[in-house]
C-alpha positions in Angstrom: 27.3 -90.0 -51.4 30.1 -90.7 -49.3 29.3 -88.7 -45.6 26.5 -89.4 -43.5 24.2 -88.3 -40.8 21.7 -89.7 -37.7 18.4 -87.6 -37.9 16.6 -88.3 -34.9 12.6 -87.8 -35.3 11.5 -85.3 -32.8 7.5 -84.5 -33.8 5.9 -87.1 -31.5 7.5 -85.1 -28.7 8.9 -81.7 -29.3 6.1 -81.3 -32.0 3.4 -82.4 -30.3 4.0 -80.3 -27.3 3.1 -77.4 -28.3 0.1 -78.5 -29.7 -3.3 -77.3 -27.8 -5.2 -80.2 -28.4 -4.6 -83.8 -27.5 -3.7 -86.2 -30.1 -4.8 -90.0 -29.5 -2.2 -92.2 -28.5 -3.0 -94.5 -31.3 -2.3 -91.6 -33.4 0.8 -91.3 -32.4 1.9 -94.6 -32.0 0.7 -95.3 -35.8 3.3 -92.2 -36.4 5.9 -93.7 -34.6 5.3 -96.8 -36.3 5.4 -94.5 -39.5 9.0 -93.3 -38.6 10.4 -96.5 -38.0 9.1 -97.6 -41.2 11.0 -94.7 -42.8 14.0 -96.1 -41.6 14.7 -93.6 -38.7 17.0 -95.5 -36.1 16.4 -92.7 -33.4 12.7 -91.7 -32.7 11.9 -88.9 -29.7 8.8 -91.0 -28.5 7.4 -89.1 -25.3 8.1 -87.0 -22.6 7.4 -88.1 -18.7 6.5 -84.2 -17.8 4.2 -84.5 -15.3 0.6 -84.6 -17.1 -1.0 -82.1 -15.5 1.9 -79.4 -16.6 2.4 -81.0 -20.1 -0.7 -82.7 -20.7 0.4 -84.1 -24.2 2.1 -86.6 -23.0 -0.1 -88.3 -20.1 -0.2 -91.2 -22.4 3.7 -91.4 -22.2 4.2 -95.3 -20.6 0.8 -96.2 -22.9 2.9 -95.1 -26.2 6.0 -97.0 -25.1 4.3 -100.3 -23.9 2.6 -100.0 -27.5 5.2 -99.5 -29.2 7.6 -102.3 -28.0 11.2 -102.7 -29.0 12.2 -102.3 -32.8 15.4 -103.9 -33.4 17.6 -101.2 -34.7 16.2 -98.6 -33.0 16.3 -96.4 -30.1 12.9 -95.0 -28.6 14.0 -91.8 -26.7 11.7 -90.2 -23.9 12.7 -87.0 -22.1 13.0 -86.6 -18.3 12.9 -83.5 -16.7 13.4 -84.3 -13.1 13.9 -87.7 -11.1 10.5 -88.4 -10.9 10.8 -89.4 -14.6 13.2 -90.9 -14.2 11.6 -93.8 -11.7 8.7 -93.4 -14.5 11.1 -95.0 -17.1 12.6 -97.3 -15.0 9.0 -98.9 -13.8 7.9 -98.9 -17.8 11.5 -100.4 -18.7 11.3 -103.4 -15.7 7.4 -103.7 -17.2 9.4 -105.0 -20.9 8.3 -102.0 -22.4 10.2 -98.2 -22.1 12.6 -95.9 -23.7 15.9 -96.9 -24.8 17.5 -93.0 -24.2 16.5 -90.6 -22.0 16.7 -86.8 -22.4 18.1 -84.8 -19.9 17.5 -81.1 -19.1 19.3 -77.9 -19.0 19.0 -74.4 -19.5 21.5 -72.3 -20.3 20.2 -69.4 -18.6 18.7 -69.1 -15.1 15.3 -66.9 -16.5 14.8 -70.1 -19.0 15.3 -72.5 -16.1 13.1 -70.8 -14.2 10.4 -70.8 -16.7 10.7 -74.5 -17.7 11.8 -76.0 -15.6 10.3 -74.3 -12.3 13.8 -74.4 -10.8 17.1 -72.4 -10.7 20.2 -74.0 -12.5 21.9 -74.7 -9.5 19.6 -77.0 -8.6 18.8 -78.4 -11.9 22.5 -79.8 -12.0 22.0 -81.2 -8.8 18.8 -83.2 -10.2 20.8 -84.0 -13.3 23.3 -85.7 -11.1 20.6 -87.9 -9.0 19.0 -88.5 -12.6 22.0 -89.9 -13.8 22.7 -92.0 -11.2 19.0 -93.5 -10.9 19.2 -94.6 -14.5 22.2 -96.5 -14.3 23.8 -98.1 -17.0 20.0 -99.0 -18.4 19.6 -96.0 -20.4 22.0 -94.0 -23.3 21.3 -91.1 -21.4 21.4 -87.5 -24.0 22.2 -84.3 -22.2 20.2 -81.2 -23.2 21.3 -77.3 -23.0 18.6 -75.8 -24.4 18.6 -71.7 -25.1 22.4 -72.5 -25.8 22.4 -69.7 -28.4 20.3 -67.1 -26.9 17.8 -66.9 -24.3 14.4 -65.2 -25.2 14.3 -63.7 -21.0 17.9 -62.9 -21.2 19.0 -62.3 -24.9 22.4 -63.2 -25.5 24.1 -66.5 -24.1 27.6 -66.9 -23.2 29.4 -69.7 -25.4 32.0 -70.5 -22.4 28.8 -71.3 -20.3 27.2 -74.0 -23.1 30.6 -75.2 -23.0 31.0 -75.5 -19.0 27.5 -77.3 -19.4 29.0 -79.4 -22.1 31.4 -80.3 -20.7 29.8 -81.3 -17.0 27.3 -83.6 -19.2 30.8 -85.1 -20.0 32.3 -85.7 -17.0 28.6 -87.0 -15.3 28.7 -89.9 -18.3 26.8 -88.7 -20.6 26.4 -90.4 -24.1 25.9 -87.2 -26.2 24.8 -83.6 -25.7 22.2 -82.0 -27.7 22.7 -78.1 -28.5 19.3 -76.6 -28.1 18.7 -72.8 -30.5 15.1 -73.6 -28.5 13.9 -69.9 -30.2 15.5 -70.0 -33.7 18.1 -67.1 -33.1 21.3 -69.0 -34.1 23.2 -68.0 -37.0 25.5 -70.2 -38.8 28.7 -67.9 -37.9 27.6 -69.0 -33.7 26.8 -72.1 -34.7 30.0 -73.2 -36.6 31.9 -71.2 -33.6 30.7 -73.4 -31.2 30.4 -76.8 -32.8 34.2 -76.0 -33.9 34.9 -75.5 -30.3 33.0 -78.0 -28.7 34.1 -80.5 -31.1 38.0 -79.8 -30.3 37.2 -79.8 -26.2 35.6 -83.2 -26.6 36.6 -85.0 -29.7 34.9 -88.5 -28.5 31.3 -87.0 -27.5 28.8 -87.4 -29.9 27.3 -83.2 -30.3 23.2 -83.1 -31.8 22.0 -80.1 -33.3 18.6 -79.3 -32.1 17.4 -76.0 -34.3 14.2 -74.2 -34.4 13.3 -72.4 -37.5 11.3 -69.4 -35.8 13.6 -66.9 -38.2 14.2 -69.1 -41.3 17.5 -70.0 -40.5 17.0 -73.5 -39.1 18.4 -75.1 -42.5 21.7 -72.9 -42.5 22.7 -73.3 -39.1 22.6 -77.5 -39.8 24.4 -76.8 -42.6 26.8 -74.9 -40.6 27.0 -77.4 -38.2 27.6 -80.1 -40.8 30.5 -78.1 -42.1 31.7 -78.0 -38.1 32.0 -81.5 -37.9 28.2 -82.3 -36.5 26.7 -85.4 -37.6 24.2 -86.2 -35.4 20.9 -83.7 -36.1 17.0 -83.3 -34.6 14.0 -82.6 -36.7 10.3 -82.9 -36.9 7.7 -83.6 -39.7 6.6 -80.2 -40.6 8.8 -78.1 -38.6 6.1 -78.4 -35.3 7.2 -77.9 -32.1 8.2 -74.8 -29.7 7.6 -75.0 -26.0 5.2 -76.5 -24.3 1.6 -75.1 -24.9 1.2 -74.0 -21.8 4.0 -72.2 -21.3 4.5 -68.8 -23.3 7.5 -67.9 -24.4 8.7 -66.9 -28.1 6.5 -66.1 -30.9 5.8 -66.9 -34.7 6.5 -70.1 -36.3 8.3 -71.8 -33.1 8.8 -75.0 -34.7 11.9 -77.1 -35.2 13.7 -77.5 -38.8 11.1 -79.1 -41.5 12.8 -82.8 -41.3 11.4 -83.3 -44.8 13.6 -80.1 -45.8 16.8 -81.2 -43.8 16.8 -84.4 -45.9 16.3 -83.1 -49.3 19.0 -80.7 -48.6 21.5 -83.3 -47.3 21.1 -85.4 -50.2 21.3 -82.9 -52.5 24.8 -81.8 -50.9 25.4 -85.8 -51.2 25.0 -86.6 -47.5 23.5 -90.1 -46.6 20.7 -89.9 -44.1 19.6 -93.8 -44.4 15.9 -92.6 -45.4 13.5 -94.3 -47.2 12.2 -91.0 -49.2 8.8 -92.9 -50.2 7.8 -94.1 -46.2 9.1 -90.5 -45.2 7.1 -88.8 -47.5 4.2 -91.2 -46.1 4.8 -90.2 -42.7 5.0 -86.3 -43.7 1.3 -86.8 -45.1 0.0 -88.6 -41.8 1.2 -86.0 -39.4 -0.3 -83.2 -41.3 -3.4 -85.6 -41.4 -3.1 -86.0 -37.5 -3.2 -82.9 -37.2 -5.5 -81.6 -39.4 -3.8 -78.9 -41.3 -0.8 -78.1 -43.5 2.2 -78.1 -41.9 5.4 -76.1 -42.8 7.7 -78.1 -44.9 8.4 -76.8 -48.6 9.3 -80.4 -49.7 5.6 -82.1 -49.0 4.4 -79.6 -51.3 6.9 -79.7 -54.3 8.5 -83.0 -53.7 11.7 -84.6 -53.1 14.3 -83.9 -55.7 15.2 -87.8 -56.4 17.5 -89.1 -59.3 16.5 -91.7 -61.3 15.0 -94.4 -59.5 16.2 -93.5 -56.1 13.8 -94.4 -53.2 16.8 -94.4 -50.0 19.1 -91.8 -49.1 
C-alpha cells in the first residue's frame, strides 16, 4: 500500500444529529473512546449548537471534559456562530475541549437561511469574529456545505464554493471541508472541483464530506481520491443528515458508510491507519447504541482482509 488517507469519524456528531432521540453522553463517550481505539486520529466529538435548537448535543462540554486529551488525536467540535465559540474557549481554559473547531457556511443563501437562521452576508461576517475569538488555540476547519447542490435552490455554482474556499484561505483557515450535505454529487463535479480547488490552493488541506442519500457517496470519494483529496469524513453506518429538527432532504440522508470507505480504500491499496478488528468493534456498538441496523454493507459481510491483516 503505498498512498494514504486521514478519515475523520463524524457519527458522534453529524450522525447523531439527526437522530430523534437522545443518546447518553456515556454512550457516546464510550464510542468516542471506541474510535480512538480504532486508531482514528481525527474524531468529530460534538457540536456547541445551542441545545434547545439541536438538542443532541446539550451534553457537548460534558463529552469533552470526559473525554480528555488523547495523545495523537484531535477532538473536533463544530461552532456555528461566536457564541460557540466562547463555549470552546471556557471548556478549553477548564483543561478539557476540542482541539478543531468547525466552521460554517452555506453555499447558498435558501440553505443559510434554513441552518443557520441567517443570510450569508452575515454569516461571513460571524466567521470572521469566530476566527478571530479562537485565536491561534484551535486548528480551525472551514465548512461550505450544499457546495454541490442545494436542495432549496438546486444547482450550485462551482466559482462560488471556490470564492468561499478561497476566503476560508485568506481568513487562516487550516483546511476546508466540501460539504454534498444531500448526496447529489457525482464523481464528474466532484473531480471538477477537487481538480480546481486543488490547483487554486496547492498548500490547503481540501476534506470530502459526502452523503450517500443517492448511492453515490463511495464514487464521489473515489473521485475525489483520484483528484488529489486525501483528507475524507465518514460515519459508522452511514447516519447523519441535518439536524432532526430541521426538514430538509429525504431518504437515506446519511453520510458515506465509514466501514465501506475503508474496505474500499484498502482494497484499491490505500492506507487508512485502521485497526480493522477495533473498527469493526466500534461499527457493532453504534448500531447497539442505537438500537437497530445501520447501513453499512461491510458489518454485514465483513472486511475483505488478506492473510493475517488486522491494520490498514
Amino acid at each position: 500500500m503505498t498512498d494514504g488517507v486521514t478519515i475523520c469519524e463524524c457519527f458522534a456528531r453529524d450522525g447523531l444529529q439527526h437522530e430523534p432521540a437522545f443518546v447518553p453522553t456515556a454512550t457516546k463517550v464510550a464510542l468516542l473512546e471506541g474510535f480512538v481505539r480504532a486508531g482514528f486520529t481525527r474524531v468529530e466529538a460534538t457540536s456547541y449548537s445551542h441545545p434547545e435548537r439541536v438538542p443532541a448535543f446539550a451534553d457537548a462540554s460534558d463529552v469533552l471534559a470526559a473525554l480528555g486529551r488523547r495523545p495523537g488525536v484531535a477532538f473536533k467540535a463544530t461552532c456555528p456562530n461566536p457564541r460557540a465559540v466562547t463555549r470552546a474557549l471556557a471548556d478549553l481554559d477548564r483543561g478539557a475541549g476540542a482541539q478543531e473547531l468547525s466552521l460554517l457556511v452555506s453555499a447558498s443563501e435558501s440553505h443559510t437561511e434554513r441552518n443557520l437562521r441567517t443570510t450569508r452576508a452575515a454569516q461571513w461576517e460571524r466567521i470572521a469574529e469566530m476566527i478571530r475569538l479562537a485565536g491561534k488555540r484551535f486548528r480551525l476547519i472551514g465548512v461550505v456545505s450544499v457546495a454541490f447542490g442545494c436542495p432549496f435552490e438546486g444547482a450550485v455554482d462551482p466559482g462560488r464554493v471556490a470564492e468561499d474556499v478561497a476566503r476560508f484561505a485568506d481568513l487562516g483557515a487550516d483546511a476546508v471541508t466540501l460539504g454534498d450535505t444531500t448526496g447529489v454529487a457525482t464523481p464528474r463535479t466532484v473531480a471538477s472541483v477537487f481538480e480546481r480547488l486543488g490547483r487554486d490552493h496547492p498548500g490547503l488541506p481540501l476534506i470530502a464530506h459526502f452523503h450517500n442519500s443517492r448511492g453515490a457517496g463511495i464514487a464521489n470519494a473515489v473521485a475525489a481520491l483520484d483528484a488529489g483529496c486525501r483528507h475524507f469524513d465518514s460515519a459508522m453506518g452511514g447516519v447523519g443528515g441535518h439536524p432532526a429538527s430541521i426538514g430538509y432532504g429525504a431518504g437515506l440522508t446519511g453520510n458515506v458508510c465509514t466501514e465501506d470507505l475503508v474496505d474500499l480504500f484498502h482494497a484499491m491499496g490505500v492506507r487508512t491507519g485502521l485497526d480493522l478488528d477495533a473498527l469493526a468493534e466500534s461499527s457493532a456498538a453504534c448500531e447497539k447504541a442505537l438500537g437497530r441496523p445501520l447501513h453499512s454493507r461491510v458489518a454485514r459481510a465483513g472486511f475483505a482482509r488478506t492473510q493475517g491483516e488486522s491494520r490498514r
